[in-house]
C-alpha positions, 0 to 999 in steps of 0.5 A: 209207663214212663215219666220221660219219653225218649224222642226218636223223631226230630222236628222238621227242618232239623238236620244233624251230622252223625259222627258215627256213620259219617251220615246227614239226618233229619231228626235226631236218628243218633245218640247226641254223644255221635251228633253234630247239630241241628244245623238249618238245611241239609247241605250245612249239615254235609259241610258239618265236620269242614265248619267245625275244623274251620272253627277249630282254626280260627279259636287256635289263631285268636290271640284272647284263646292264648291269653295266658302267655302274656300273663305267665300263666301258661307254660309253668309248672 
């Protein structure tokens, strides 16, 4: 018998993006390696990968993420 049960059924109302098959799922289907989530309702989970790159852009533009310019410390070798 084991000590640790694998959890193969999510809990209601959780959805996931799964990186792997391009897919919306409720409930952890996939490994957490290939899933983005949970996310609270199905259409957040479609709209996964366009949040994500929005994120990405936002960080890339925030002036405390490039911080290490201003004090030398990026760019030295």
């Amino acid at each position: 018998m084991a000590l640790f049960k694998k959890r193969t059924v999510g809990k209601p109302g959780e959805w996931f993006y799964c990186l792997e098959h391009g897919k919306v799922e409720e409930g952890p289907d996939c490994p957490g390696k290939d899933r983005m989530g949970p996310y609270a309702s199905r259409e957040e989970a479609q709209h996964a990968m366009q949040t994500a790159q929005e994120r990405n852009l936002e960080w890339e533009n925030d002036p405390k993420w490039h911080d290490g310019a201003a004090r030398g410390g990026e760019g030295e070798a």
